[in-house]
PAZAPA-4460 file (N, C-alpha, C; in steps of 0.05 Angstrom, whole numbers, plus 32768, in hexadecimal, padded with zeros to 4 digits):
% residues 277
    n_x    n_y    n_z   ca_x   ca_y   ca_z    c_x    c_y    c_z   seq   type   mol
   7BD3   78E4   8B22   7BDF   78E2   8B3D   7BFB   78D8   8B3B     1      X     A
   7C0F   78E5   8B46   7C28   78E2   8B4A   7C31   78C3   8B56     2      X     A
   7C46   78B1   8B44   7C51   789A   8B57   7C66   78A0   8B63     3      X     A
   7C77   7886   8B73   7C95   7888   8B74   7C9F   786C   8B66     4      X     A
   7C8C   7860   8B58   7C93   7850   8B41   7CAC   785A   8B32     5      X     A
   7CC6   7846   8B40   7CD6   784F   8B24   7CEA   7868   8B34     6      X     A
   7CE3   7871   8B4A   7CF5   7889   8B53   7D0C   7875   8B60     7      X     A
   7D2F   7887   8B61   7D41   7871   8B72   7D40   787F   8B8D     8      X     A
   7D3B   7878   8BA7   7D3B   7883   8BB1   7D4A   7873   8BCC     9      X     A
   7D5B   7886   8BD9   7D6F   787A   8BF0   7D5C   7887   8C07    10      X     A
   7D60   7874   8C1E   7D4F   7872   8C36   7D70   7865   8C40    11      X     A
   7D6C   787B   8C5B   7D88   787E   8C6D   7D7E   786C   8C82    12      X     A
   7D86   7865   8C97   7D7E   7853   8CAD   7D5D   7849   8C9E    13      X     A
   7D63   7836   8C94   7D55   782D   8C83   7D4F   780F   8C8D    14      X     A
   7D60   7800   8CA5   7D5F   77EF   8CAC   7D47   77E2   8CC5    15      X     A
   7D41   77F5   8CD0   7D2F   77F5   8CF0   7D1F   7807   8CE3    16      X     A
   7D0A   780A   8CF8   7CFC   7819   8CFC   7CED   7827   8CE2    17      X     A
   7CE3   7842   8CE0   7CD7   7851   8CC8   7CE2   7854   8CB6    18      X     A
   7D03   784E   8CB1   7D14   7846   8C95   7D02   7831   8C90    19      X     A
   7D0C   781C   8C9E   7D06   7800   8C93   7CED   7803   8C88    20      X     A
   7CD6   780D   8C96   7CBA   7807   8C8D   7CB8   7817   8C72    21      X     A
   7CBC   7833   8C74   7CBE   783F   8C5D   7CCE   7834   8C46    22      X     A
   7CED   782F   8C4B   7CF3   781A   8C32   7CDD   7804   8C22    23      X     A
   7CD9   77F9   8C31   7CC2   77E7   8C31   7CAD   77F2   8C22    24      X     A
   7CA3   7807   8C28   7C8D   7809   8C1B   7C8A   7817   8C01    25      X     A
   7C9F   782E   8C02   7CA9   7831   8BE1   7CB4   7818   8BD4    26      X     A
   7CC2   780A   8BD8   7CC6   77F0   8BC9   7CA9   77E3   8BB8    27      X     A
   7CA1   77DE   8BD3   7C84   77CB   8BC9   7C72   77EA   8BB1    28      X     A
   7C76   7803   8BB4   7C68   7815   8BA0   7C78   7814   8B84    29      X     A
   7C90   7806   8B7E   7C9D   77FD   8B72   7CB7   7819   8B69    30      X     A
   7CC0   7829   8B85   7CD2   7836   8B7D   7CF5   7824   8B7E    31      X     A
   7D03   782B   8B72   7D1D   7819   8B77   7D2C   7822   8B96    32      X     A
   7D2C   7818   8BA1   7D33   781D   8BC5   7D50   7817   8BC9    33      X     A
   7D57   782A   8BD4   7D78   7818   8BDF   7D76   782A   8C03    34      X     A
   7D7F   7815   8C12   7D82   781C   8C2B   7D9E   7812   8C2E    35      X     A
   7D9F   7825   8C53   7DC2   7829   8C56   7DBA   7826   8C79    36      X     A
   7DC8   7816   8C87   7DCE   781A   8CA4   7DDC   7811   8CAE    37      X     A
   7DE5   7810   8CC9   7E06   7808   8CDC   7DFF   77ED   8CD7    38      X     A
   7DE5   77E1   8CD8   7DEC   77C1   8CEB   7DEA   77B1   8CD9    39      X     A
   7E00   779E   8CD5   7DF9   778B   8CBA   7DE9   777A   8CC3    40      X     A
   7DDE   7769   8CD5   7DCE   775A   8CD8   7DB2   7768   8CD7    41      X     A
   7DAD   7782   8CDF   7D8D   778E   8CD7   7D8F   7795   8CBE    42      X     A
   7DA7   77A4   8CAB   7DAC   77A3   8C95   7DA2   7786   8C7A    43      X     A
   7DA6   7771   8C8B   7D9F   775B   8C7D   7D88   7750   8C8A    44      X     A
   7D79   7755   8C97   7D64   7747   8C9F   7D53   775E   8C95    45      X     A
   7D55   7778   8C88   7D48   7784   8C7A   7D43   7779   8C5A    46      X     A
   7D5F   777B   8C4F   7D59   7778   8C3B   7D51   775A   8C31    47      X     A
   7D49   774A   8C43   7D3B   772D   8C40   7D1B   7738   8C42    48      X     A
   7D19   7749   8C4B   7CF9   7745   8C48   7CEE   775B   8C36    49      X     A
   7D01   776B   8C2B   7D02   777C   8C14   7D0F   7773   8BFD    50      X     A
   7D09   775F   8BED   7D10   7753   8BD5   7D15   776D   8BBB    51      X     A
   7D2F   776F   8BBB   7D28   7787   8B9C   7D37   779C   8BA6    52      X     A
   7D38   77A2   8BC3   7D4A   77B8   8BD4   7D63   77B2   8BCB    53      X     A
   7D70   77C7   8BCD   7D8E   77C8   8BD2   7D9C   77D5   8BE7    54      X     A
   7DB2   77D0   8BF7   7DB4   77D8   8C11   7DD1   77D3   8C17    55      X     A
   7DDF   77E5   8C29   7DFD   77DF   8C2E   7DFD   77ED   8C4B    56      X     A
   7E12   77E3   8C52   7E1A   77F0   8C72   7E2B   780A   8C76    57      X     A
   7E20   7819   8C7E   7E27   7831   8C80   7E22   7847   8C98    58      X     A
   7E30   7850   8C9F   7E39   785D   8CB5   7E34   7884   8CAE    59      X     A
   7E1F   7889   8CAA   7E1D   78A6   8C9D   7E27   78BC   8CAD    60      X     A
   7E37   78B7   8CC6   7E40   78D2   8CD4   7E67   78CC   8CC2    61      X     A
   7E5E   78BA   8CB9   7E80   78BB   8CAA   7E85   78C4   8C86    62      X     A
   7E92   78DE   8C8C   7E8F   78E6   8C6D   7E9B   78D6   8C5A    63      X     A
   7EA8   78BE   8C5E   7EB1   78B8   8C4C   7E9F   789C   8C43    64      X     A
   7E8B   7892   8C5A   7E7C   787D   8C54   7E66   788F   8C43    65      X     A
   7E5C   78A5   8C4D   7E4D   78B0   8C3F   7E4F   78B2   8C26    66      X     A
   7E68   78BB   8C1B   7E6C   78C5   8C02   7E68   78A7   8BED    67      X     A
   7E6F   788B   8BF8   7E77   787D   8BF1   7E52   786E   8BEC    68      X     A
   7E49   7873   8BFB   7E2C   786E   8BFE   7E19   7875   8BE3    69      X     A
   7E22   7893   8BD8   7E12   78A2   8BC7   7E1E   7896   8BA7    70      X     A
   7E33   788C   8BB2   7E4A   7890   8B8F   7E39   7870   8B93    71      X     A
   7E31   7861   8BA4   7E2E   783E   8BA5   7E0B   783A   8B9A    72      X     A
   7DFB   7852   8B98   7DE0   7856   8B93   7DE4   7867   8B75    73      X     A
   7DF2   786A   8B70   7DEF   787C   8B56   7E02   7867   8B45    74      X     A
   7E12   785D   8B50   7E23   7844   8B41   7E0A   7831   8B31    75      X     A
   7E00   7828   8B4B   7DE6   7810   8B45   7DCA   7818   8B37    76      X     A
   7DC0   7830   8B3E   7DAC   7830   8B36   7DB3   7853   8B18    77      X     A
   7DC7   7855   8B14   7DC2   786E   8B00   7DBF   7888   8B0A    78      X     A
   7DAD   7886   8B1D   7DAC   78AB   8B2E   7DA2   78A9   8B43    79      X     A
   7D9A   78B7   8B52   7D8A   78B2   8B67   7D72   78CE   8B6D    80      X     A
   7D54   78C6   8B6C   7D47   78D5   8B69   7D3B   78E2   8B7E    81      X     A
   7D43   78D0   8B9D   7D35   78E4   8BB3   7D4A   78D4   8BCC    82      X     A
   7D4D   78E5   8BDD   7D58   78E2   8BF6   7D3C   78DF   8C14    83      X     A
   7D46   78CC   8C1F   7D37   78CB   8C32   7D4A   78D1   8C52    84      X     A
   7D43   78E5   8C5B   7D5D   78E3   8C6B   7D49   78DC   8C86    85      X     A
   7D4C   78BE   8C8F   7D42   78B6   8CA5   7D56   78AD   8CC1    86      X     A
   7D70   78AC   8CB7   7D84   78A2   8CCC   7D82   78B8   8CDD    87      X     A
   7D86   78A6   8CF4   7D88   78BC   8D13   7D84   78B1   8D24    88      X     A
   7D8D   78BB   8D3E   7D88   78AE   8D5A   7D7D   78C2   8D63    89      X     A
   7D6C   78BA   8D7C   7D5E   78C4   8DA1   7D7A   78C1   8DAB    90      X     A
   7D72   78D9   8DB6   7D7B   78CD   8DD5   7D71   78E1   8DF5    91      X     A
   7D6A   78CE   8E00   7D60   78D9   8E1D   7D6E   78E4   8E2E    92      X     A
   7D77   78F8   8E36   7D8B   78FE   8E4B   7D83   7923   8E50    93      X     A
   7D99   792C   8E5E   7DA2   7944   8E5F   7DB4   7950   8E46    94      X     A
   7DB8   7964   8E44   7DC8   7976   8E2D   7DE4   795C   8E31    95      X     A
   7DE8   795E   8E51   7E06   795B   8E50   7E18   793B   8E3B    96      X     A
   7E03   792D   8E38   7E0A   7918   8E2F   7E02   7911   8E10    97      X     A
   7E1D   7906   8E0E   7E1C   7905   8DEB   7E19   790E   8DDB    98      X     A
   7E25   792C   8DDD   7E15   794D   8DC4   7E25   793D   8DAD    99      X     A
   7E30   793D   8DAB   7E46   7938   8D8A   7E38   7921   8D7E   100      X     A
   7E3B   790B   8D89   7E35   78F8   8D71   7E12   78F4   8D70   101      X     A
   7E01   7900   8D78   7DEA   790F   8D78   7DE9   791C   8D61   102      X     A
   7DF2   7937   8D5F   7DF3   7949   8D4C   7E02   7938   8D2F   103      X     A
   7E11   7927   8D34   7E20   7925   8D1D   7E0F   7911   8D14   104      X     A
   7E00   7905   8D19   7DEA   78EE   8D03   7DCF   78FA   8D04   105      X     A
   7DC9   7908   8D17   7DA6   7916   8D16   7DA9   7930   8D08   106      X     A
   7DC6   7942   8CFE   7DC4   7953   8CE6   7DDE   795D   8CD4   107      X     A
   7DF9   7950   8CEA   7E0C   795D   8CD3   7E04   7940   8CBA   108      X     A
   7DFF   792A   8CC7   7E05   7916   8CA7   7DE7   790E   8C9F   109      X     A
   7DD4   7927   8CA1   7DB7   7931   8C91   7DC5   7945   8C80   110      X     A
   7DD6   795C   8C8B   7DD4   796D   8C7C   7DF0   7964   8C5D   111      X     A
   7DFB   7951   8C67   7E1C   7955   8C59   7E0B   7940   8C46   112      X     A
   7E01   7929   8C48   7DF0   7915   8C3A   7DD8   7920   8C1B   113      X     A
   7DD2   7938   8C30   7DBE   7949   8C1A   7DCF   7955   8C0C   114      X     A
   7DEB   795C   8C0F   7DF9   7967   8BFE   7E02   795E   8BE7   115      X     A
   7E0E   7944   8BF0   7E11   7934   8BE0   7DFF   792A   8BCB   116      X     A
   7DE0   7921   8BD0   7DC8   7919   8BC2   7DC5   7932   8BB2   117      X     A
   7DC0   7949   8BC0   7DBD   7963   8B9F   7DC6   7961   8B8E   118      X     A
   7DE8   7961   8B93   7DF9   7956   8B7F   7DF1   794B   8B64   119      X     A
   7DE6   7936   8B6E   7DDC   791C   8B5A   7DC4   7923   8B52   120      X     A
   7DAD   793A   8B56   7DA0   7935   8B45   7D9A   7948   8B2F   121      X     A
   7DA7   7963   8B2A   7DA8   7968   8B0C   7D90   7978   8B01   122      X     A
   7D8A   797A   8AF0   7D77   798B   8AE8   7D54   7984   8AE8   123      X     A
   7D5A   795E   8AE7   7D41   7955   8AEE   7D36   7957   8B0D   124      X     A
   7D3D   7965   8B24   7D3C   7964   8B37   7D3C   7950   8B45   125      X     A
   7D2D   794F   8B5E   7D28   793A   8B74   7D1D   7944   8B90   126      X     A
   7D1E   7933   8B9C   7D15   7936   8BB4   7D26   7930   8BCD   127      X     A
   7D20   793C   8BDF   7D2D   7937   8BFD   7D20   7939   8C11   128      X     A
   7D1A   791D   8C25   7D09   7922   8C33   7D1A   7925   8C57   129      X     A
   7D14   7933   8C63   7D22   7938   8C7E   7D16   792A   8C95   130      X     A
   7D12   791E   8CA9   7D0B   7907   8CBB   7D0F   7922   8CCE   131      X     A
   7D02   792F   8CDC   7CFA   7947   8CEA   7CF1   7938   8D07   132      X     A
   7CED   794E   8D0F   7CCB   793F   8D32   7CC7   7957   8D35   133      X     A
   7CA6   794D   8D45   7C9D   7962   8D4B   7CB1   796C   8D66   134      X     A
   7CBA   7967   8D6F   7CD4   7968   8D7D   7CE0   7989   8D79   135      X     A
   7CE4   7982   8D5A   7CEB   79A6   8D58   7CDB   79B2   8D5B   136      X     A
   7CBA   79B3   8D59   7CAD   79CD   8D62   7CA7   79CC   8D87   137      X     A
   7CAD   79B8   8D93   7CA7   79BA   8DAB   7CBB   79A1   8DB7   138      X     A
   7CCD   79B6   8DB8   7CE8   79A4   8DC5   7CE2   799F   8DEC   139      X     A
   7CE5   7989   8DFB   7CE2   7985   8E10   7CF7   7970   8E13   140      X     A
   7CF7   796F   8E38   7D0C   7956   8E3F   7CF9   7948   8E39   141      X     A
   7D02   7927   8E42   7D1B   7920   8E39   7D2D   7927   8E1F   142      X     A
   7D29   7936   8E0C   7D35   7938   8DED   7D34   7951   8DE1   143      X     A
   7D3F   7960   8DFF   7D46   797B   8DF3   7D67   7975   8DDD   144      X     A
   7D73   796C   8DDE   7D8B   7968   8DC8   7D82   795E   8DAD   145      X     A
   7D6D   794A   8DBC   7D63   793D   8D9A   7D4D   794E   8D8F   146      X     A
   7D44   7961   8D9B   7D2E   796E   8D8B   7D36   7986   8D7A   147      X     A
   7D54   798F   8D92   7D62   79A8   8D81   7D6D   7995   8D65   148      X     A
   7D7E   7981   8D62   7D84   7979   8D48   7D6E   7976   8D40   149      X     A
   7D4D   7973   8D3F   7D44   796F   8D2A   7D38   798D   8D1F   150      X     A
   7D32   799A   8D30   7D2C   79B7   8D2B   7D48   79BD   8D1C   151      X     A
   7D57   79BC   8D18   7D74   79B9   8D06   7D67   79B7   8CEE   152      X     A
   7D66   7997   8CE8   7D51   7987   8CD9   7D40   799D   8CC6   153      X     A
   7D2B   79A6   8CD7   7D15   79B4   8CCC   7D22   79D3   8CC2   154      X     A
   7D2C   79DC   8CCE   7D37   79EB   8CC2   7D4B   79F1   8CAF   155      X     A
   7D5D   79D7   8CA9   7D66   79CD   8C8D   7D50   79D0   8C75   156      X     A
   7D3B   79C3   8C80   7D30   79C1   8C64   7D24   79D4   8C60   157      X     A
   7D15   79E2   8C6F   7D09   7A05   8C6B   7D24   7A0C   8C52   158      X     A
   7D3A   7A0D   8C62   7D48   7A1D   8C54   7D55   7A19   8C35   159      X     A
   7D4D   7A01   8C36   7D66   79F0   8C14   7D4C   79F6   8C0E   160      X     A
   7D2B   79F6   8C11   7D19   79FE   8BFA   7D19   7A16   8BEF   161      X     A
   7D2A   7A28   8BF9   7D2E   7A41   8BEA   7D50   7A41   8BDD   162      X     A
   7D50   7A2E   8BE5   7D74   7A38   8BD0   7D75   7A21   8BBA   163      X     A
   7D66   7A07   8BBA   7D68   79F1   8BAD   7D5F   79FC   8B8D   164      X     A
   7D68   79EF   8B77   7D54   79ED   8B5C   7D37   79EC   8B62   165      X     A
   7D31   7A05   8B4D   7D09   79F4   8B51   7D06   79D9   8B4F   166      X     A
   7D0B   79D1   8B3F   7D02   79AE   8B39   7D0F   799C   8B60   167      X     A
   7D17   79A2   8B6B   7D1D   7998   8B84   7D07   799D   8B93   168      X     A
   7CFD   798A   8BA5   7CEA   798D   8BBE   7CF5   7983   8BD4   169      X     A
   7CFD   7992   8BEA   7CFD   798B   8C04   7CF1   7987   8C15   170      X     A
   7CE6   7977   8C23   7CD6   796E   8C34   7CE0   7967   8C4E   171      X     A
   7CCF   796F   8C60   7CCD   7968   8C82   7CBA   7957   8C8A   172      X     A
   7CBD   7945   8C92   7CB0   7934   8C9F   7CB3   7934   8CB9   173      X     A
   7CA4   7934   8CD1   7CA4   793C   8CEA   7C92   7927   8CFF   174      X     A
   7C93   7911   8CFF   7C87   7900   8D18   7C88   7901   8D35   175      X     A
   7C72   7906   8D37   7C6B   78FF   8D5A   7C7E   78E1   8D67   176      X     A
   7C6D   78E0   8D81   7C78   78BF   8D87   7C6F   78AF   8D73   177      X     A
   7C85   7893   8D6F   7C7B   7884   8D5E   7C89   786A   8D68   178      X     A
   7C77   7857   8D59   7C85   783B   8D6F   7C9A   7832   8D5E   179      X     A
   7CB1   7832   8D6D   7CCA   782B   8D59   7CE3   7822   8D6F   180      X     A
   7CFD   781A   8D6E   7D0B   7814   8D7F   7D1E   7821   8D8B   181      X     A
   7D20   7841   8D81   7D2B   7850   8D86   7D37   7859   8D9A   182      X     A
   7D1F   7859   8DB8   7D26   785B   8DD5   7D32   7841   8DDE   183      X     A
   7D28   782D   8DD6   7D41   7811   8DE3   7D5C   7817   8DD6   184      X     A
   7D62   781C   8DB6   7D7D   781B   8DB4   7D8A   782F   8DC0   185      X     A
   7D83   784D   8DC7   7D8F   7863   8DD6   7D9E   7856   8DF5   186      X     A
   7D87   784B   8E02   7D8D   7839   8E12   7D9A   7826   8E1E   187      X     A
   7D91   7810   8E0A   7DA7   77F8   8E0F   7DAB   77EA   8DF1   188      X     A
   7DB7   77F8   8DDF   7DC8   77EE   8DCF   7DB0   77F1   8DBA   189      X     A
   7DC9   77DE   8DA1   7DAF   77E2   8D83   7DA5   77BB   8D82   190      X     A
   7D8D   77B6   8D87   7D85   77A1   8D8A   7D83   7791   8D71   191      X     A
   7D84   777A   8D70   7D89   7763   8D5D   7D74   775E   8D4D   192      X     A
   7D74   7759   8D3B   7D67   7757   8D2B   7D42   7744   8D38   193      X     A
   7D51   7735   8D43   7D3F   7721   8D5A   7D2F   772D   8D6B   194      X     A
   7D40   774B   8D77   7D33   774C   8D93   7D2E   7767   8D81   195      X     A
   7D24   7773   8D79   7D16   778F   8D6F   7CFB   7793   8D70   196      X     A
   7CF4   7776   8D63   7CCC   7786   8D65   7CC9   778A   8D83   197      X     A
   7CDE   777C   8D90   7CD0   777B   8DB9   7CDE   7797   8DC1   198      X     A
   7CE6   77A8   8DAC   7CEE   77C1   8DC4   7CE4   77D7   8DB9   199      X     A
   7CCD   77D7   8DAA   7CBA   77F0   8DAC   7CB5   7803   8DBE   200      X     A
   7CB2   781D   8DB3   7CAE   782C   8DC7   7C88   7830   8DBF   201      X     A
   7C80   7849   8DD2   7C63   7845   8DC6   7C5E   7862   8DB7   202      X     A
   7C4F   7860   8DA4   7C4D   7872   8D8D   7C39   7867   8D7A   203      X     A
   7C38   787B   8D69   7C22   7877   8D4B   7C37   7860   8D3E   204      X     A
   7C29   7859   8D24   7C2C   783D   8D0D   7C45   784A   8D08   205      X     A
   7C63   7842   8D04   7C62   7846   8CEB   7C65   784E   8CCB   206      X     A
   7C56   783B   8CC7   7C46   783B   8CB2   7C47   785A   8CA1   207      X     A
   7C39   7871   8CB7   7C2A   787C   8CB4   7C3F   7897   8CB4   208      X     A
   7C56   7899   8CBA   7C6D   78A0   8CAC   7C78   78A0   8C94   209      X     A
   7C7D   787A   8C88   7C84   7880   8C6D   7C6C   7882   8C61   210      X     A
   7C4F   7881   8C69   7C3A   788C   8C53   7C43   78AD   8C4D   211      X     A
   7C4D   78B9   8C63   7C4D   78D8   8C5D   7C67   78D5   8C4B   212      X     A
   7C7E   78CF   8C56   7C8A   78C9   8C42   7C8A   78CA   8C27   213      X     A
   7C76   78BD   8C1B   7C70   78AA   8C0A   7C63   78CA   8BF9   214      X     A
   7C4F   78CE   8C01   7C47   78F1   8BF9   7C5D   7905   8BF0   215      X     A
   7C70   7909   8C0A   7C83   791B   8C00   7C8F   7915   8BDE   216      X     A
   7C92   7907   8BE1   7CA6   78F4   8BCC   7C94   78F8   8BB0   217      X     A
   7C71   78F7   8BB8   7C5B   7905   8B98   7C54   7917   8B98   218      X     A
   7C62   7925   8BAB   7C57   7943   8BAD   7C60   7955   8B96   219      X     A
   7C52   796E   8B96   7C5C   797C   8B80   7C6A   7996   8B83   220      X     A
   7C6B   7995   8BA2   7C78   79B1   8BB1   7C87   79A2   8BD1   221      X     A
   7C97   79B2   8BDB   7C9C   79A7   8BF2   7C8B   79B1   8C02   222      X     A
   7C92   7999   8C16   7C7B   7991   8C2B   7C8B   7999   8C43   223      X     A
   7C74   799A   8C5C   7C84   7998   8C77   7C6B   7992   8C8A   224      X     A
   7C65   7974   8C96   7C5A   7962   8CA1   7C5E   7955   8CB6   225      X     A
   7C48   7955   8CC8   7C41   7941   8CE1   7C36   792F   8CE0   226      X     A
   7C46   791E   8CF1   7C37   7902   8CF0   7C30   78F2   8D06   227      X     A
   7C1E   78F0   8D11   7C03   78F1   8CF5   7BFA   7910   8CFF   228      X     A
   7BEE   7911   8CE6   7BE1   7930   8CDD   7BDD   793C   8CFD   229      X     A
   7BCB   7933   8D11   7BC5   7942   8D2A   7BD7   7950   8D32   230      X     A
   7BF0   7943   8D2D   7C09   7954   8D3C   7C09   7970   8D36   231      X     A
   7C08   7974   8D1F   7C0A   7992   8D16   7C05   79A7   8D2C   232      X     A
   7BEF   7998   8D45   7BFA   79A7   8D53   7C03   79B2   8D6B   233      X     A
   7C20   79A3   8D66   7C41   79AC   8D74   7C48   79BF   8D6A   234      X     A
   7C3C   79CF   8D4D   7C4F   79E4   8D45   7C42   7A00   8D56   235      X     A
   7C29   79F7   8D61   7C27   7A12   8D78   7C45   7A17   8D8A   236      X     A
   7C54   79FF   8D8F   7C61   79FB   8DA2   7C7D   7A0D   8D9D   237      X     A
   7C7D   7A1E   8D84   7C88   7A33   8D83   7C8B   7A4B   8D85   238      X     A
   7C6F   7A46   8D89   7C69   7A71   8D90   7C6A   7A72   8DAD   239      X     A
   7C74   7A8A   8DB0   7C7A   7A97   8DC6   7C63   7A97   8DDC   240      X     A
   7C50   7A98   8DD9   7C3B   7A94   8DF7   7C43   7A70   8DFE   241      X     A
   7C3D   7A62   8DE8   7C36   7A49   8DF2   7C52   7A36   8DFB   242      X     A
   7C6B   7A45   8DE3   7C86   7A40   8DFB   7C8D   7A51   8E17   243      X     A
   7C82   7A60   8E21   7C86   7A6B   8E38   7C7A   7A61   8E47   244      X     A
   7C5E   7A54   8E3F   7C4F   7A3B   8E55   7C60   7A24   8E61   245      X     A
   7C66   7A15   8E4A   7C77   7A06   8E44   7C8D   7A05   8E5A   246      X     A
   7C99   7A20   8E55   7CB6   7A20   8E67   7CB0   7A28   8E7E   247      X     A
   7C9E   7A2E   8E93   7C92   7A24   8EA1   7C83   7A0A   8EB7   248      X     A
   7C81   7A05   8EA5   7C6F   79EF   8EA5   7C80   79D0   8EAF   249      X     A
   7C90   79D3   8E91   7CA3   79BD   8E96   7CB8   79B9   8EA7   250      X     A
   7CC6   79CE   8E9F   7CE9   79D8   8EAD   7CE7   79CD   8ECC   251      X     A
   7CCF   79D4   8EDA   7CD3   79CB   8EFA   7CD1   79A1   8EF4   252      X     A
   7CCA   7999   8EDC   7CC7   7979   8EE5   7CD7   796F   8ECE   253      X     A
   7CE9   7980   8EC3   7CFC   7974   8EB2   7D11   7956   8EB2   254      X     A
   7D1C   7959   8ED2   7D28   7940   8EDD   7D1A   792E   8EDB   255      X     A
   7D00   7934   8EE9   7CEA   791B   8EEE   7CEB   790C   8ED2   256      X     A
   7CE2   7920   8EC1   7CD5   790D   8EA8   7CEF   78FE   8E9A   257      X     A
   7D05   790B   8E9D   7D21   7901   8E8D   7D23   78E2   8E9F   258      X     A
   7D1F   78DF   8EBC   7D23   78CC   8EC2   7D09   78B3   8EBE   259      X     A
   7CF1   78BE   8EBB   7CE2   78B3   8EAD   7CD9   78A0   8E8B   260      X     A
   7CEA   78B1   8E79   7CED   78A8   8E65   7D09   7895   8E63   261      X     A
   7D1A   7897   8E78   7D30   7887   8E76   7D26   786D   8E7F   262      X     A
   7D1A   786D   8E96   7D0B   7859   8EA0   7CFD   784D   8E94   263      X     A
   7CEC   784E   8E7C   7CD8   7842   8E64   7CF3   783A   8E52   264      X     A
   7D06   784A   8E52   7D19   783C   8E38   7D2B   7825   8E44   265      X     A
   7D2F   7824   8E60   7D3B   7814   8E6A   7D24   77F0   8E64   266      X     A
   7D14   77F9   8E6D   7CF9   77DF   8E6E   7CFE   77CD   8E4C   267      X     A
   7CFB   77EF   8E3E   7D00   77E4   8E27   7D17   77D3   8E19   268      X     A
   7D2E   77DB   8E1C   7D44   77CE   8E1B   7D45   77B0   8E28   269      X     A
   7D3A   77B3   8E45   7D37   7794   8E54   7D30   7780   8E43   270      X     A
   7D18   7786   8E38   7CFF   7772   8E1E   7D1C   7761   8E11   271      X     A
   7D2C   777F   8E06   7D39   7776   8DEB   7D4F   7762   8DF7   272      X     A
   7D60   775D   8E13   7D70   774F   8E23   7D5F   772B   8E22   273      X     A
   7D44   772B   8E33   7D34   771D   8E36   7D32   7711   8E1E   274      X     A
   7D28   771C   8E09   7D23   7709   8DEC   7D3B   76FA   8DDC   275      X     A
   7D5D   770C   8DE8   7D6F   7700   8DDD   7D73   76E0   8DF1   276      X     A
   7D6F   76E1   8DFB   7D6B   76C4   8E11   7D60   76AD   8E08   277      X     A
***
């Protein structure tokens, strides 16, 4: 049975949420871990409870932090053996707000990042794992913008599995809701290190992300995964009968629900105000 004992592997927004945990838990399987995110104070309140991590602040929609990111993991650790590309934002709204810097962290700095990591790994291959949703097989408001970048996402990696070295595996990883802080920071800011466990949204472990994770990474072919497994099926949510329901269905209560999920991220954000007090 396959480890990640011993693999170097970079985990992007590595600080909150399913970075952090997943850092975390390849660490403790004893792979060498380096994480990268904006906030130095989650940045360091990570790597305190990850003894052995390595981690720097970095801004991945900027090509020049990027570049500086990959030369700073291959500096330290010799090579780097798998990419985890987890950085990205939600966000709740209509098309009209915020297309650019959307697209530019949920796939231009997935796709320019993976460019860079191929680079580095050479004839021994590696891995790349893509941070997907089921989002791309059944895009709905509130996150019709965020579901097209991750369908982006998924369709990145379909595609580098046919142009990559054999010895390369690309992987998709694709989660449902999951409890993480994602809708408070869309909302009202990126919360403190203090106030984060209080601005969960509601969702699966998890956990139960970097376990899939954790698979891609011993796998022996690339993968493309829901999480948890039930989801799988959202990928009806691409064929043509069951998107024509769909657009139907939804399109007349589209407003409703956008102001709905704003309203849960607003509550959420409150928590994180309240706990800084």
């Amino acid at each position: 049975m396959r480890s990640v004992e011993g693999l170097v592997v970079l985990v992007t927004g590595g600080t909150a949420g399913i970075g952090r945990i997943t850092a975390r838990r390849l660490a403790g399987l004893g792979a060498q871990v380096a994480i990268c995110g904006r906030d130095r104070e989650r940045l360091d309140g990570a790597l305190r409870e990850m003894p052995g991590v390595w981690g720097t602040c970095c801004d991945v929609t900027d090509p020049i932090e990027r570049l500086l990111l990959v030369r700073a993991v291959v500096e330290r650790f010799g090579r780097i053996d798998a990419l985890v590309n987890n950085a990205g934002q939600g966000r709740v709204g209509k098309l009209a707000e915020q297309v650019r810097s959307l697209v530019a962290v949920n796939f231009t700095a997935v796709a320019e990042l993976s460019r860079l990591v191929l680079q580095q790994f050479g004839p021994r291959g590696g891995h790349v794992v893509m941070m997907s949703s089921i989002g791309a097989w059944v895009p709905i408001p509130p996150l019709s913008l965020y579901s097209a970048t991750k369908a982006g996402v998924l369709g990145l990696a379909v595609g580098l599995r046919r142009e990559v070295p054999r010895g390369v595996k690309v992987h998709a990883v694709c989660p449902g809701p999951i409890r993480t802080g994602w809708l408070a920071r869309d909302l009202g800011g990126r919360p403190s290190e203090r106030s984060a466990p209080r601005t969960l949204s509601a969702g699966s472990d998890p956990a139960k992300v970097a376990r899939a994770v954790e698979k891609c990474l011993t796998a022996r072919t690339s993968r493309t995964v829901a999480v948890p497994r039930w989801w799988e099926i959202a990928r009806l949510g691409s064929f043509a009968p069951v998107s024509r329901v769909l657009d139907v269905v939804v399109a007349p209560a589209s407003t409703a629900i956008v102001r709905l999920a704003q309203r849960y991220g607003r509550r959420l954000a409150a928590r994180k105000t309240r706990s800084a007090q």
